[in-house]
C-alpha positions as CSV (number, residue, x, y, z in Angstrom):
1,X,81.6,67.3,120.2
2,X,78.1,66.1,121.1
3,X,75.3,65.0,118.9
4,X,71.8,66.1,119.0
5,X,69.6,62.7,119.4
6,X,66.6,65.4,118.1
7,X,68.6,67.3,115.3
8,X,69.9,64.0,114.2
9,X,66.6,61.7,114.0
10,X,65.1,65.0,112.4
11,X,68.1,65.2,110.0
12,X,68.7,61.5,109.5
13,X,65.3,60.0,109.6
14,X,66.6,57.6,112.0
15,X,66.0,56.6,115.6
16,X,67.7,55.6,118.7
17,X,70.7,56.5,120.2
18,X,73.4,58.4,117.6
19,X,76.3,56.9,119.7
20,X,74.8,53.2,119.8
21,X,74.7,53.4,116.1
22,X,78.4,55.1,115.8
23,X,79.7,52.7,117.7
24,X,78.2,50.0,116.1
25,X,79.5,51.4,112.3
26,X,83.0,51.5,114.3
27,X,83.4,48.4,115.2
28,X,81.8,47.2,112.0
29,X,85.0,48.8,110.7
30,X,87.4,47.5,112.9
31,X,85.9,43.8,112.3
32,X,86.4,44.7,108.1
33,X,89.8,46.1,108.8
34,X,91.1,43.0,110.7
35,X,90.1,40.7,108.1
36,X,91.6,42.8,105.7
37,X,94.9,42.7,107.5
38,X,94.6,38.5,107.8
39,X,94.5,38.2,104.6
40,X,98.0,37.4,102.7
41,X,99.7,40.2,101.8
42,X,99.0,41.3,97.9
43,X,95.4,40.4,98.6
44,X,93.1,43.1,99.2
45,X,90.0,41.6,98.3
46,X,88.8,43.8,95.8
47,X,90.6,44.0,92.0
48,X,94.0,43.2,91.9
49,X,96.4,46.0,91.0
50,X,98.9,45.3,88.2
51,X,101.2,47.3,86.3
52,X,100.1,47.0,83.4
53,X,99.9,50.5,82.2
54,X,103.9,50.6,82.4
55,X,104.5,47.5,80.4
56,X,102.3,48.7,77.6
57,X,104.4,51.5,77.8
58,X,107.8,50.1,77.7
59,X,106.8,47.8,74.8
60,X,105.2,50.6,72.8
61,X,109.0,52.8,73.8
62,X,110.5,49.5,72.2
63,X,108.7,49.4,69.0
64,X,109.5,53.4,68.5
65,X,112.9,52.6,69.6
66,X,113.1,50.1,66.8
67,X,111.1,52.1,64.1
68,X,114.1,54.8,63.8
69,X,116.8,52.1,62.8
């Protein structure tokens, strides 16, 4: 598939090469996505998951549990 340098500075409001600038958000990517994967593992960078949601759950099963005794 090709890219229209015209149709895309038109469209995009950008100049220069399209493929320069693809290339460049690529390996952009690649350099964010190898950092990510040095990183110890449970560590994404961002907010850390936890499972909370179930344990709320199992203590509010408990206390129901315990309300029909």
């Amino acid at each position: 598939m090709a890219i229209d340098p015209l149709l895309y500075q038109k469209l995009s409001g950008r100049s220069g090469d399209p493929y320069t600038r693809l290339g460049e958000a690529l390996a952009q990517d690649a350099k964010k996505q190898q950092q990510r994967d040095e990183l110890p593992k449970g560590v994404s960078g961002g907010l850390k998951v936890t499972r909370m949601p179930g344990v709320w759950m199992n203590f509010l099963h408990l206390f129901k549990v315990w309300g029909r005794k």
